[in-house]
C-alpha positions as CSV (number, residue, x, y, z in Angstrom):
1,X,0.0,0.0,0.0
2,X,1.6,3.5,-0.6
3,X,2.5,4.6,2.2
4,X,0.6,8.1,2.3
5,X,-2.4,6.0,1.6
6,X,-1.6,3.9,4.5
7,X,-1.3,7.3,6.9
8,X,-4.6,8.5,5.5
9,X,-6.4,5.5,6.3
10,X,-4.5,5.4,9.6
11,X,-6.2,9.0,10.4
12,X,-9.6,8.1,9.5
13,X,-9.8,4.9,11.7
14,X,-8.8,7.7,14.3
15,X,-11.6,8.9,17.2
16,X,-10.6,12.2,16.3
17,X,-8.8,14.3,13.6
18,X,-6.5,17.2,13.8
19,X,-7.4,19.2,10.3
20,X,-6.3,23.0,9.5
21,X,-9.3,24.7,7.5
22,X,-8.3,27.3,5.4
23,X,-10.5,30.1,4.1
24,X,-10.1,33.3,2.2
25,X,-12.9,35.1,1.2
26,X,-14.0,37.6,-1.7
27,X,-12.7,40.4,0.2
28,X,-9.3,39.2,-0.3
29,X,-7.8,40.2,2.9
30,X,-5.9,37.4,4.0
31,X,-5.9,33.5,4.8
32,X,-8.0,32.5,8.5
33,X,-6.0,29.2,9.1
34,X,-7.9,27.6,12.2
35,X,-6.2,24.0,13.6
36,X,-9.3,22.1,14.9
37,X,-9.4,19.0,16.7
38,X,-13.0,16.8,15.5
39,X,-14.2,14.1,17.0
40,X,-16.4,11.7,15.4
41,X,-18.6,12.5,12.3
42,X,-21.9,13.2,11.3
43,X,-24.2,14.3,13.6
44,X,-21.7,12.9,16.2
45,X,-18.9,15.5,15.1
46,X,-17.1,17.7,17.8
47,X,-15.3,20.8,16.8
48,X,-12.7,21.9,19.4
49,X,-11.0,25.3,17.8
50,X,-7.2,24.6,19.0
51,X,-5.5,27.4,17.1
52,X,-6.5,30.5,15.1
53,X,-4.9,33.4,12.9
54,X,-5.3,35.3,10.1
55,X,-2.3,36.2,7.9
56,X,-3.1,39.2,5.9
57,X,-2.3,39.5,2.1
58,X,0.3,41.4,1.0
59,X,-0.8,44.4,-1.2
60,X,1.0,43.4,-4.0
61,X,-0.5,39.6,-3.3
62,X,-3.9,41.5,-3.3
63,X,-3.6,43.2,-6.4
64,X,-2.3,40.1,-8.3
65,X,-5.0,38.4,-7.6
66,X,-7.4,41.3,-8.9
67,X,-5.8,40.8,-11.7
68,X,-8.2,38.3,-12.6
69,X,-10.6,38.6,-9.5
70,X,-14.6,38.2,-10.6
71,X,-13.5,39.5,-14.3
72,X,-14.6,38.5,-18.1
73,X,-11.7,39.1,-19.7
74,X,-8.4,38.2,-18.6
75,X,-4.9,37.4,-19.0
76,X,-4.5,33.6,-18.6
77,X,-0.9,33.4,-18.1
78,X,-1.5,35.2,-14.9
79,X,-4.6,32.6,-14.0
80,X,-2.3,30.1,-15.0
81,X,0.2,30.9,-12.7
82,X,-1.8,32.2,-10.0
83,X,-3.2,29.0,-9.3
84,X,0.1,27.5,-8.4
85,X,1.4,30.9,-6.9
86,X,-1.7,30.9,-4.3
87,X,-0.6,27.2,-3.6
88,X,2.5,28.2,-2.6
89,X,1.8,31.2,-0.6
90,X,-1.0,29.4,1.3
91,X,0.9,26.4,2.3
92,X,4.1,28.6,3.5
93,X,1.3,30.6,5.4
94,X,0.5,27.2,7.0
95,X,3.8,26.6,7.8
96,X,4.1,30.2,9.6
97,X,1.1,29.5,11.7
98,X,2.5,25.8,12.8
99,X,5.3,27.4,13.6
100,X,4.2,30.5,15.5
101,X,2.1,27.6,17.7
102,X,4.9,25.0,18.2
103,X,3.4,22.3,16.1
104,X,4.9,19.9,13.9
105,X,3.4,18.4,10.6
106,X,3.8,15.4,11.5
107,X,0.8,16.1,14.2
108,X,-2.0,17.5,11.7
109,X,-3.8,15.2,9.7
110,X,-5.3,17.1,6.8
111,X,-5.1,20.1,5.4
112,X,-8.6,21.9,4.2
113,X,-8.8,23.8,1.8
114,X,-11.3,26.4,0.0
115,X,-8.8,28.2,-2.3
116,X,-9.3,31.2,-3.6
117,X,-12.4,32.3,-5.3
118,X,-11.6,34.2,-9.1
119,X,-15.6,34.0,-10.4
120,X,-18.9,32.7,-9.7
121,X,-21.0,31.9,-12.1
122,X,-24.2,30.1,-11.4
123,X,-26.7,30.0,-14.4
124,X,-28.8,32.0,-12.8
125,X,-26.6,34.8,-13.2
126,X,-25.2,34.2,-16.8
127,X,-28.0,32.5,-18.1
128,X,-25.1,30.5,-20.5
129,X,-26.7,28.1,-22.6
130,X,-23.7,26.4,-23.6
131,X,-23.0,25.6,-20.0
132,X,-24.4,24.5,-16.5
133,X,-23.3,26.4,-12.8
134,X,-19.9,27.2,-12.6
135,X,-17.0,28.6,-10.0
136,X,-13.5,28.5,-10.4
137,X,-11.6,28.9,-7.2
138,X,-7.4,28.7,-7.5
139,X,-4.8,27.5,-5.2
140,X,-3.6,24.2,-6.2
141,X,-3.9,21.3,-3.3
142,X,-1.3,19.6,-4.5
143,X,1.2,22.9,-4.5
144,X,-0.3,23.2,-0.6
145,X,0.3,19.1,0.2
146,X,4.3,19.6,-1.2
147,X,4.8,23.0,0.3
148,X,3.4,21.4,3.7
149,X,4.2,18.0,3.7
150,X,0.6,17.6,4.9
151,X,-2.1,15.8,2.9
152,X,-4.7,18.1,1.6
153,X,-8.2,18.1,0.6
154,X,-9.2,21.3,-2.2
155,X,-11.6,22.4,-4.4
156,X,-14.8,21.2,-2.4
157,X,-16.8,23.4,-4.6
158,X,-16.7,21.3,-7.6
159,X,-18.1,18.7,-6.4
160,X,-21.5,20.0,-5.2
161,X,-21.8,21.9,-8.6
162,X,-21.1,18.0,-10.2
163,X,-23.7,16.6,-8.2
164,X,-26.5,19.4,-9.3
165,X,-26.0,22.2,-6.5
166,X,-24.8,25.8,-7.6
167,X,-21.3,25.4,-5.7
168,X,-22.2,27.9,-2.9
169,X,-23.1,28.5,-0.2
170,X,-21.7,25.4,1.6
171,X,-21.9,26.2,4.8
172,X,-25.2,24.2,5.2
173,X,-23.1,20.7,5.5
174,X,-20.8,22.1,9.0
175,X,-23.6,24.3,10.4
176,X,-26.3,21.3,10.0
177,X,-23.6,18.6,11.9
178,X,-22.2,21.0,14.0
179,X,-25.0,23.8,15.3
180,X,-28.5,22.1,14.9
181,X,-30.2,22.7,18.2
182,X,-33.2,20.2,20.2
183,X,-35.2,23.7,20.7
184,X,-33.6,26.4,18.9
185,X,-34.8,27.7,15.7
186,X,-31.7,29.6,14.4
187,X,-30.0,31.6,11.1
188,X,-26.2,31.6,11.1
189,X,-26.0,34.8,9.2
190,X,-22.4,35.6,7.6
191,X,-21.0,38.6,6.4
192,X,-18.2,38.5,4.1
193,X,-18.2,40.0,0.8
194,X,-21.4,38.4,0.0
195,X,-23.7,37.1,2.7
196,X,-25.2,34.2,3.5
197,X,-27.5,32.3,6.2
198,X,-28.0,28.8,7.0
199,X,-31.3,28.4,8.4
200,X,-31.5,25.7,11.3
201,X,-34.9,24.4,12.4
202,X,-35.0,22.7,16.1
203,X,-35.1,19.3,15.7
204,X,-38.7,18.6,16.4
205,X,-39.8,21.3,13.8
206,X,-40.4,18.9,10.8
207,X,-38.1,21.2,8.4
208,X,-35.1,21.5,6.7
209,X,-31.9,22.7,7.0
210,X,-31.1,25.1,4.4
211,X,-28.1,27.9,3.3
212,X,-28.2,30.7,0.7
213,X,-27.0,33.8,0.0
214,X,-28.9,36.7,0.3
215,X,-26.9,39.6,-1.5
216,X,-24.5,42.0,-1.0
217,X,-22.4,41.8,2.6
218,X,-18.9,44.1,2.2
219,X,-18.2,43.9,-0.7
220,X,-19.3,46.9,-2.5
221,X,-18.6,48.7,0.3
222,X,-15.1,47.6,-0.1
223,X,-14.8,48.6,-3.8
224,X,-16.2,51.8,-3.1
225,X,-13.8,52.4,-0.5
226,X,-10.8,51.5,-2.7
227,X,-11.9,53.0,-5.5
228,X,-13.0,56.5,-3.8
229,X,-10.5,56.5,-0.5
230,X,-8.2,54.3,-1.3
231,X,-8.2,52.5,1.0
232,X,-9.1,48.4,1.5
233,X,-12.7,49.1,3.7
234,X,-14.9,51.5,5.5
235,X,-13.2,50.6,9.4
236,X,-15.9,50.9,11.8
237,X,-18.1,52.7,9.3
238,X,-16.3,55.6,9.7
239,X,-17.3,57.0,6.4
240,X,-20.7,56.1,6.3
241,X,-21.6,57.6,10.1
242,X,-20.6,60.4,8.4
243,X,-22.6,61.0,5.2
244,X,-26.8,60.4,4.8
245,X,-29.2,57.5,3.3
246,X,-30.0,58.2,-0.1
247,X,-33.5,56.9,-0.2
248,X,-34.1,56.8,-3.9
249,X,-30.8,55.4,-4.4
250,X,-31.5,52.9,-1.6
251,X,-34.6,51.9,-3.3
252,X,-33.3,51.2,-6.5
253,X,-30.5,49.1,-5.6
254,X,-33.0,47.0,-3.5
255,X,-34.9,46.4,-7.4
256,X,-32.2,43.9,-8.0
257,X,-34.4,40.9,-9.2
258,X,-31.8,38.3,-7.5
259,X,-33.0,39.7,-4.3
260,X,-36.5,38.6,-4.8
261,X,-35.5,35.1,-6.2
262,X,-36.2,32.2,-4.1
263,X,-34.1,30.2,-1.5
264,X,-31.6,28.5,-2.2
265,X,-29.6,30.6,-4.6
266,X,-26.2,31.9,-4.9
267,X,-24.8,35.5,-6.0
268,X,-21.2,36.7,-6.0
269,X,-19.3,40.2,-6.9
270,X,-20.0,39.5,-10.5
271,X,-23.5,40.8,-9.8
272,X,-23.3,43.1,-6.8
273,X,-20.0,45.6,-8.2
274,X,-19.8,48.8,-8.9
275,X,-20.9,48.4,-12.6
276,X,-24.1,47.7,-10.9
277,X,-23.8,51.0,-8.5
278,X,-23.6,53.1,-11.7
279,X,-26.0,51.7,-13.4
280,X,-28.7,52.2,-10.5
281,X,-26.9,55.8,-9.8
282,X,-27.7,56.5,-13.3
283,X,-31.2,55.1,-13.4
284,X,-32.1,57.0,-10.1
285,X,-30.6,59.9,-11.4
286,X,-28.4,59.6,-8.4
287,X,-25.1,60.2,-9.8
288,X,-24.4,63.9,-8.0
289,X,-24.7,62.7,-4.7
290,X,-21.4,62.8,-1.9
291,X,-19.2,59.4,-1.7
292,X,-20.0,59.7,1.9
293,X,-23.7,59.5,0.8
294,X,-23.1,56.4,-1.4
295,X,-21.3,54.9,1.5
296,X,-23.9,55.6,3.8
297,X,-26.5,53.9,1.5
298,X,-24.3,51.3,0.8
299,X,-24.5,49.6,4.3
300,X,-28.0,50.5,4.6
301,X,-28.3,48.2,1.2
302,X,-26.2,45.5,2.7
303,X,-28.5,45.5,5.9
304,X,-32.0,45.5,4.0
305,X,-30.8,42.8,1.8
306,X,-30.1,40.6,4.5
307,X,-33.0,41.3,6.4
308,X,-35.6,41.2,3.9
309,X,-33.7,37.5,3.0
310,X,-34.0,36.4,6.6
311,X,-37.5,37.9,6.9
312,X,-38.8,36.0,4.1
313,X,-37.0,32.7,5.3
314,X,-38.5,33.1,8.7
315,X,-42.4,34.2,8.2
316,X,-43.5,31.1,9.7
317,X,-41.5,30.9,12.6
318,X,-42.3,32.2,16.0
319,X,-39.3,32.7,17.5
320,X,-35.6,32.4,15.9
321,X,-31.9,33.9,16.9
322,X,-29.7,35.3,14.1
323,X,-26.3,34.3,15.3
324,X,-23.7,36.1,13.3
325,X,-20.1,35.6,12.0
326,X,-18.0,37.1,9.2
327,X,-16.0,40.5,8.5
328,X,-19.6,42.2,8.7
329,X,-19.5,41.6,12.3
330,X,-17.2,44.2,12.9
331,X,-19.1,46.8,11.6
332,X,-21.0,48.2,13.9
333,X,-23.6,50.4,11.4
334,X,-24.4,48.0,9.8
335,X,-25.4,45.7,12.5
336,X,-27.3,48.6,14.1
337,X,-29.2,48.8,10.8
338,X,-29.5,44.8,11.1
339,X,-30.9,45.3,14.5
340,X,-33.5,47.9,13.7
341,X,-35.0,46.4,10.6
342,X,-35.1,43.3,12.7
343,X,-36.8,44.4,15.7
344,X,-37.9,42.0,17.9
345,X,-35.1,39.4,17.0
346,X,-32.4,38.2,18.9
347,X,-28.9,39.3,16.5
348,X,-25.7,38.4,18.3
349,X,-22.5,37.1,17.4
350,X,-21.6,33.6,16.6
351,X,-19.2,33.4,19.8
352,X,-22.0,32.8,22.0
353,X,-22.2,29.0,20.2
354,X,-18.5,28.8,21.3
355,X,-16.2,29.3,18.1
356,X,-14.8,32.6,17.2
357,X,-16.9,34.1,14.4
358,X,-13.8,35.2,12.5
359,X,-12.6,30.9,12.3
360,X,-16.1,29.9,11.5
361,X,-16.0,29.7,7.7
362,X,-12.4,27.9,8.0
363,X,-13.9,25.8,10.5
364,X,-16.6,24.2,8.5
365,X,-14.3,23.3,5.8
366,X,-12.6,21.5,8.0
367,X,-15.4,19.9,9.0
368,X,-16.2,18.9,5.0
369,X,-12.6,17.4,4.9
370,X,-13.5,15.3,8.5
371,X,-16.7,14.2,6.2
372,X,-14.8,13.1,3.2
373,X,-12.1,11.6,5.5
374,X,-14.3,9.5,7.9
375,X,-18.1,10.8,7.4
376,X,-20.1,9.9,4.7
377,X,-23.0,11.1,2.0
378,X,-25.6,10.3,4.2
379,X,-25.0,12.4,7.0
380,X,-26.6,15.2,5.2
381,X,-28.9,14.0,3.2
382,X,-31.8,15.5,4.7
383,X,-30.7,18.9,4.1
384,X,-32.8,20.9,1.7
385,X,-32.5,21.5,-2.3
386,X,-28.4,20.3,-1.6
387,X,-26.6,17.6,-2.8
388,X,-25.6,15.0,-0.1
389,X,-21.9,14.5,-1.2
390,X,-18.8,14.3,0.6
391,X,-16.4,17.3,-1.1
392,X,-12.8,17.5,-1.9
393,X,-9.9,16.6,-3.8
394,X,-7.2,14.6,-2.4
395,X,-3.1,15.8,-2.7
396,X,-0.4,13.9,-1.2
397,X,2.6,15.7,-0.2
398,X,4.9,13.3,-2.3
């Protein structure tokens, strides 16, 4: 039997795994590399957060990667090398944070990783004929497995587009095993670029578990702020405490048919850009108003999006607690808008179900790899309008 083989099997026969899940987002701001211990699978799984960091990109790392980032056209030698590149960087960013905590490779298991997200492109949004759902996300496993010397598991995307799903969001598959609660109804809302919720019925309800997106989280915000400020994002909404809600900008941004489209479905930068800012700006006859105006309405948008989304999710259900993780967490006017347009709902943060909302996301992919390793299809196959698959490809180091 090779011998890497032999190791792998060796780890799944295990009670518990040691996995590093690595995310990075379409904010681009850096890799969250969280070392979790999981015991068991399934609905039996146990997710101990051991270790957690988040290595920032380097500016010029950043703007290589925009480069080609959510774009039509672009120059393929640099996708072509990227992919490899982003391997590289991510695995020696692995090796930084095993270091920095005194741990060998020789102790982790499996790497996880999401890679790098370049485009979405669910039908829905491109309405191709020639083709299905797509989503291309870069960072080559086997580039991480050498650089490590740690078997890795990539590109878990793929597989749920393969199996009929739209590639995103995945989150469903760890928040089901992980978070589902005997009396709780909940929504695990994140806010990264885009957000998302997964909605989590008790137990005794008699529905699904289901994740979507919802719309825009940061990221416009964020490419307004580069492109106007220059700088990477509005910190503690800085900006937009300063300037004034456009309302008929506000409204027209909220036209977006995707927003009214129903759940499950999946959106990404592509859509929500500042192409599509202009184009509402113009139609509103908007286009004189101050940038701090735009970045007011902005996170006004973001919050309206994602409450009407949860809202709509949740008109049958008495009582629910939005529990919530991401970069959006962190800004506080926008959680205060959350709040308000909300009223009567419990919003926290996702530390009050025990993980630090900024490892979540790299957390659940970890759990996907602890599925694929020792889990299996049927663990989730109750969860709604997915595709119950185990997700990942497999890299040995050598």
């Amino acid at each position: 039997m090779n011998l890497q083989i032999e190791k792998l099997y060796a780890a799944v026969k295990k009670p518990s795994r040691r996995v590093i899940g690595l995310m990075s987002g379409t904010s681009l701001d850096g890799l969250d590399i969280a070392l979790c211990t999981i015991h068991g699978s399934g609905n039996k799984s146990r997710l101990i957060l051991e270790q957690f960091i988040t290595i920032d990109y380097s500016p010029k790392f950043r703007n290589q990667i925009r480069e080609i980032f959510a774009k039509r056209e672009i120059d393929q030698q640099v996708l072509c090398g990227l992919n490899a590149h982003i391997g590289n960087q991510h695995g020696a960013m692995v090796n930084t944070a095993l270091k920095t905590w005194g741990i060998t490779k020789e102790e982790i298991d499996c790497v996880a990783s999401h890679g790098q997200t370049v485009y979405h492109a669910p039908k829905r949004l491109t309405d191709e004929k020639r083709f299905g759902n797509s989503t291309l996300q870069i960072g080559d496993g086997d580039h991480i497995a050498v650089t490590t010397g740690i078997v890795t598991i990539s590109d878990f995307r793929q597989k749920h587009i393969a199996a009929g799903g739209e590639g995103a969001p995945l989150a469903a598959y760890g928040d089901f095993l992980l978070f589902t609660d005997e009396i709780e109804n909940r929504i695990l809302l994140n806010i990264g670029g885009i957000s998302n919720f997964t909605f989590l019925p008790n137990k005794n309800s008699g529905r699904k578990a289901y994740a979507t997106d919802l719309g825009p989280g940061n990221t416009m915000m964020n490419q307004f702020a580069l492109a106007h400020y220059g700088i990477e994002m509005d910190k503690d909404a800085r900006i937009a405490k300063n300037g004034s809600i456009d309302n008929s900008l506000l409204a027209g941004l909220l036209e977006e048919s995707f927003l009214g489209q129903e759940f499950p479905k999946t959106t990404g930068p592509e859509l929500f850009n500042l192409q599509y800012l202009k184009k509402v700006q113009e139609r509103t006859r908007t286009t004189e108003i101050a940038n701090d105006d735009i970045m007011a309405t902005l996170n006004m948008f973001a919050a309206q999006a994602i409450a009407q989304g949860i809202k709509k999710a949740t008109q049958d259900v008495e009582q629910y607690t939005v529990y919530v993780s991401g970069g959006g967490l962190h800004n506080k006017l926008l959680l205060e808008h959350l709040q308000n347009t909300l009223a009567g709902v419990k919003v926290t943060s996702f530390s009050e179900l025990g993980i630090n909302p900024d490892a979540k996301e790299a957390c659940l992919f970890a759990v996907l790899a602890n599925e694929t390793l020792a889990g299996g299809p049927t663990n989730v196959e109750t969860i709604r309008d997915s595709p119950a698959v185990c997700m990942g490809k497999l890299s040995f180091p050598y």
